[in-house]
Backbone as CSV, one residue per row, in Angstrom:
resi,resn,N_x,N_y,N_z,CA_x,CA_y,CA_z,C_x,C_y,C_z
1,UNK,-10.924,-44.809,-10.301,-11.283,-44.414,-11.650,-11.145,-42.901,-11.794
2,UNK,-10.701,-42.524,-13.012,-10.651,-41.144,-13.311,-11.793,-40.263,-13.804
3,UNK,-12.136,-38.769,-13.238,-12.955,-38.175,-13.694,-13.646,-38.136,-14.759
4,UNK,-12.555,-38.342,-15.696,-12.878,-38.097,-17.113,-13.633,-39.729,-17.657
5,UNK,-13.499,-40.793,-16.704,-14.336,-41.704,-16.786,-15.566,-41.565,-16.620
6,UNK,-16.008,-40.907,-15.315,-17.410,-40.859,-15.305,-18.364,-39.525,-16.020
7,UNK,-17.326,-38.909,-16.550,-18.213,-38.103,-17.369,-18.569,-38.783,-19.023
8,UNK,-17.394,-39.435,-19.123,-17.563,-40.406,-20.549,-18.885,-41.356,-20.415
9,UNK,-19.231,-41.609,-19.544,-20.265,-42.425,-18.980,-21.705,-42.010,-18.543
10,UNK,-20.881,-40.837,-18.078,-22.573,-39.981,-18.358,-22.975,-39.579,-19.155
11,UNK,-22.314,-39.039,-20.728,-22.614,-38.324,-21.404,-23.002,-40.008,-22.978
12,UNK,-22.096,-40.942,-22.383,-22.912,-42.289,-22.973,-24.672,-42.507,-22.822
13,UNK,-24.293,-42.540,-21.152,-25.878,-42.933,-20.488,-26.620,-41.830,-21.580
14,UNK,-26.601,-40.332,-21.132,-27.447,-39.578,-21.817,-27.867,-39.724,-23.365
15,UNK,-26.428,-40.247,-23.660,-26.446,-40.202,-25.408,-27.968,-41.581,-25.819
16,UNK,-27.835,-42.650,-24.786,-28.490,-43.398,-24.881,-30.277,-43.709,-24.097
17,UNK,-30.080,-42.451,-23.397,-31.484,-42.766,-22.950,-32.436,-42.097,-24.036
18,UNK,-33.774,-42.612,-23.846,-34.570,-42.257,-24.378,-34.986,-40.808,-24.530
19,UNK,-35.489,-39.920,-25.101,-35.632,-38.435,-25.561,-37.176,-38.305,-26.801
20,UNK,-38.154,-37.427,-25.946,-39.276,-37.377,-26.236,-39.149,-36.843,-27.790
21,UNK,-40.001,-37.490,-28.408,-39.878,-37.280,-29.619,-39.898,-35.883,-30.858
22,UNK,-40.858,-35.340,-29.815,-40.476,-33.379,-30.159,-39.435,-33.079,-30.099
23,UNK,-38.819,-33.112,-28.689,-37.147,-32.924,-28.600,-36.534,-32.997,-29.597
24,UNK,-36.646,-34.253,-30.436,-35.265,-34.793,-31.356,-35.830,-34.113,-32.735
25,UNK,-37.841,-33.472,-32.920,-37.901,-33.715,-34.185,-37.283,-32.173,-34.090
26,UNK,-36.997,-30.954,-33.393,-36.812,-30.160,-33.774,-35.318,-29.866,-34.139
27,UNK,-34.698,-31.004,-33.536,-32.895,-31.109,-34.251,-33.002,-31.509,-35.706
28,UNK,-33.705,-32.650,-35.645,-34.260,-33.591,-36.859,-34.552,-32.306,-38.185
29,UNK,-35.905,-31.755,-37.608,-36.111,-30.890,-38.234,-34.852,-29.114,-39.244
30,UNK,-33.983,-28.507,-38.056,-33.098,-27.916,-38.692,-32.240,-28.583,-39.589
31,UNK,-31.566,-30.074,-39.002,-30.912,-30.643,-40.020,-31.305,-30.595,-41.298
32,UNK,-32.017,-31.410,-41.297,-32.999,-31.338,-42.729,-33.042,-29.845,-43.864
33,UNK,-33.396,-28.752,-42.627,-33.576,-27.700,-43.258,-32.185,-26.776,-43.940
34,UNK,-31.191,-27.269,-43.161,-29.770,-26.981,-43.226,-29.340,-27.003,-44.874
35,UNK,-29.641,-28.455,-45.019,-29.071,-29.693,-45.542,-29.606,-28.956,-46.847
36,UNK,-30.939,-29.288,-46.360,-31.745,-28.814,-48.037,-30.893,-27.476,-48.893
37,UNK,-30.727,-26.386,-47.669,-30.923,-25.061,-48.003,-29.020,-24.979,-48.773
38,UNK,-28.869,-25.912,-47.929,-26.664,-25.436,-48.335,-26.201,-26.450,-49.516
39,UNK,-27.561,-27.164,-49.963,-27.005,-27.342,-51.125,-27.128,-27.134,-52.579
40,UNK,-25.707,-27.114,-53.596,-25.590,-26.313,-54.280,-25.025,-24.506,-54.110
41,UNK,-25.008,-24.601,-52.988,-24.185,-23.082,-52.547,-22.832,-23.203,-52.461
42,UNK,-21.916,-22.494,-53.164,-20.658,-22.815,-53.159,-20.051,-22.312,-51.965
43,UNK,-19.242,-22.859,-51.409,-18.479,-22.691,-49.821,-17.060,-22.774,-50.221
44,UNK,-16.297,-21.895,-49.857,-14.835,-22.059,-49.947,-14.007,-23.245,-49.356
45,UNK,-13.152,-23.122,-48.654,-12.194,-24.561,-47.987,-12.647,-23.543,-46.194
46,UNK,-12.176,-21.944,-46.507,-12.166,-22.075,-45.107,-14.046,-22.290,-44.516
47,UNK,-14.939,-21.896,-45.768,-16.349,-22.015,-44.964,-16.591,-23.578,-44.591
48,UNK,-15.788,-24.580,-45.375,-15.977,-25.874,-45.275,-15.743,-26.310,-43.946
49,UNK,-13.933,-25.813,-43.769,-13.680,-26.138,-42.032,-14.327,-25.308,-41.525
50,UNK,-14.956,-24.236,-41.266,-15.882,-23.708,-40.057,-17.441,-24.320,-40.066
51,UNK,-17.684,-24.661,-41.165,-19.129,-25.350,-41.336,-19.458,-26.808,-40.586
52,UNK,-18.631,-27.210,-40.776,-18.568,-28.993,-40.479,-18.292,-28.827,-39.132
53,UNK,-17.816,-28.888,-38.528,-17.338,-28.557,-37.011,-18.649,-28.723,-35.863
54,UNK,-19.332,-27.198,-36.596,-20.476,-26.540,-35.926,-21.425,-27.455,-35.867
55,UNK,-21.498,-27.924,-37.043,-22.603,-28.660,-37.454,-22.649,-30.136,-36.736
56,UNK,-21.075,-30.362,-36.297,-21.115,-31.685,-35.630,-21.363,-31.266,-34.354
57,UNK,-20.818,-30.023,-33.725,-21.153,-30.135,-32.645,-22.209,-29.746,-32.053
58,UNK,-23.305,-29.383,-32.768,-25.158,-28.934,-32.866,-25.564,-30.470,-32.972
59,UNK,-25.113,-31.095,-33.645,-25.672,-32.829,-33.708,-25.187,-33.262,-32.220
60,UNK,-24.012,-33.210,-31.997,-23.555,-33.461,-30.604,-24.579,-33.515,-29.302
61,UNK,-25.118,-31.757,-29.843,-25.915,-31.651,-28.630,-26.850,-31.980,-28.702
62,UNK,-27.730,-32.139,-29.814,-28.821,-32.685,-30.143,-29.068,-33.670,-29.362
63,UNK,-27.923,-34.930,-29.762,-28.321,-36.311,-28.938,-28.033,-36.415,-27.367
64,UNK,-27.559,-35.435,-26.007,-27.789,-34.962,-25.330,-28.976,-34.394,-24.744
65,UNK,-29.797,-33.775,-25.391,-30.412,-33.305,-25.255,-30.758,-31.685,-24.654
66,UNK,-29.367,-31.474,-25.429,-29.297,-29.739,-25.367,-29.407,-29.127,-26.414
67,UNK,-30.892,-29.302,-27.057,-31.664,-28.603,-27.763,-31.388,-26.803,-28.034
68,UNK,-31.225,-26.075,-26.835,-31.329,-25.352,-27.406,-29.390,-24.481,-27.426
69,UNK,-28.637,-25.128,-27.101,-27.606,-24.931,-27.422,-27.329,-25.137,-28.646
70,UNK,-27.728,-26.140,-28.951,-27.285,-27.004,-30.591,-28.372,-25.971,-31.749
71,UNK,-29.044,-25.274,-31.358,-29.892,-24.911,-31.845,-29.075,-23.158,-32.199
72,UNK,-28.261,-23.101,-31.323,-27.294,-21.963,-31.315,-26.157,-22.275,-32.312
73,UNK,-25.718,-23.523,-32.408,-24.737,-23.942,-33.215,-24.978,-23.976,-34.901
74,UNK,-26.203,-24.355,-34.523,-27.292,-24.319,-36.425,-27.134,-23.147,-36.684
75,UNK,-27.186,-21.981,-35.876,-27.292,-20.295,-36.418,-25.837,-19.986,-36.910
76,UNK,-24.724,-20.887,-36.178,-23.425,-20.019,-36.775,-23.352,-20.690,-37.886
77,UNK,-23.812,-21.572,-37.673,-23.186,-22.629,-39.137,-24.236,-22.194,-40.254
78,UNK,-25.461,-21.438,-40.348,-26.289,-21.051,-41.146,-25.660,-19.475,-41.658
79,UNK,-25.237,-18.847,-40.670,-23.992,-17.473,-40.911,-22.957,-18.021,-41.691
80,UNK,-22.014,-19.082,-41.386,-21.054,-19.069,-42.080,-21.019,-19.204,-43.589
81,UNK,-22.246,-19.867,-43.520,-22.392,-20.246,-45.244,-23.340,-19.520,-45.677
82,UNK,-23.775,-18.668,-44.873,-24.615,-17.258,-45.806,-25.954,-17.770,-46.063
83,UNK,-26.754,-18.260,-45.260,-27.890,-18.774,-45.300,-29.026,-17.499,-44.680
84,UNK,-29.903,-17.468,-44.961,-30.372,-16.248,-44.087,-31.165,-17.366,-42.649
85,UNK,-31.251,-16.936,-41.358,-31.492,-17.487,-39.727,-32.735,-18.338,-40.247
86,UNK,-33.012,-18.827,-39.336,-34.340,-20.153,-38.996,-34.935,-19.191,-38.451
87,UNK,-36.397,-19.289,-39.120,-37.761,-18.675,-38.808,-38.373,-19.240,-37.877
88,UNK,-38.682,-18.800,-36.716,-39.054,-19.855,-35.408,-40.610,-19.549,-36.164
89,UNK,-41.629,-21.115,-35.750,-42.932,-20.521,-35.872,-43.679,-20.604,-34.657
90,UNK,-44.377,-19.513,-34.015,-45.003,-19.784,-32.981,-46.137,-20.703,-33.410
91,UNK,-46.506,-21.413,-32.083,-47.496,-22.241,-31.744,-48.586,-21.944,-32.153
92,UNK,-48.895,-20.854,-30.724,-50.293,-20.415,-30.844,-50.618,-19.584,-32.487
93,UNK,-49.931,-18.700,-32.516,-49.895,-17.646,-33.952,-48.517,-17.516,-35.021
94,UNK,-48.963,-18.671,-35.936,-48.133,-18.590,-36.680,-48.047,-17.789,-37.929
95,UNK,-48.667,-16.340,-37.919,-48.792,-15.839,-38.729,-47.607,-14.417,-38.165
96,UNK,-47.830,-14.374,-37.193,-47.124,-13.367,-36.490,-45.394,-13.880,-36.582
97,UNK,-45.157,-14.846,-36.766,-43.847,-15.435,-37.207,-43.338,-14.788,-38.186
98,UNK,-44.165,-15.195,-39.289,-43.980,-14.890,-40.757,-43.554,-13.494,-41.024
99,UNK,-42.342,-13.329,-41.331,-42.241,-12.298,-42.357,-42.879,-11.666,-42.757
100,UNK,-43.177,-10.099,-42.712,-43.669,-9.776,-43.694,-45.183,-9.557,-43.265
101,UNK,-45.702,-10.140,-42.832,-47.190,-10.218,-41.935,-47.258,-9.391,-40.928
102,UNK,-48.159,-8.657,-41.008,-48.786,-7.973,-39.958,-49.238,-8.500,-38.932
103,UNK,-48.975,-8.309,-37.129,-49.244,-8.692,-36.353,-51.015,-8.546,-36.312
104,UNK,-51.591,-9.292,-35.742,-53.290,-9.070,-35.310,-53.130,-8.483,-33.733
C-alpha cells in the first residue's frame, strides 16, 4: 500500500473520532461569528477566491482537531474581507479583553 494511503486513513480516523466539545465549540463559535459579520459586505471576485479557500481550509482543520491553526486561517480570511481580528476573551478576566477597558 502507498503512503499516501495511510495518511488518507489517518486523517479519516481523526476526521471521525470523537472531539471534546469545547474543542469544536470554539471553531463552531468563529464560524458563526465570521458568517454573521461578512454578511452584506461587498467582496470583489478576487476577495471571493481568497476568502473561500481559507475558510475551507480553517474548517478543514477544525475537524482534525487543529484548533489553533484553523484559528490562524479565520484571521486571514477575516483580513481579506476587511473585518476587524477576533477578540479573544479571557477566562479568568474578561474585562481586561475588552477594548477599551482599563486593566485592574
Amino acid at each position: 500500500m502507498s503512503p499516501a494511503f495511510f495518511v488518507a486513513a489517518t486523517v479519516a480516523v481523526a476526521a471521525l473520532s470523537p472531539r471534546p466539545a469545547s474543542a469544536y465549540s470554539i471553531c463552531q463559535d468563529e464560524i458563526e461569528s465570521i458568517t454573521r459579520a461578512a454578511r452584506g459586505v461587498p467582496m470583489t471576485e478576487q476577495q471571493k477566491l481568497e476568502f473561500a479557500p481559507l475558510m475551507d481550509d480553517a474548517i478543514k482543520r477544525c475537524r482534525i482537531g487543529r484548533d489553533e491553526v484553523a484559528l490562524l486561517y479565520f484571521a486571514r480570511a477575516r483580513a481579506v474581507v476587511g473585518l476587524p481580528p477576533r477578540v479573544a476573551v479571557d477566562a479568568e478576566d474578561p474585562a481586561a479583553a475588552t477594548p477599551g477597558t482599563p486593566a485592574r
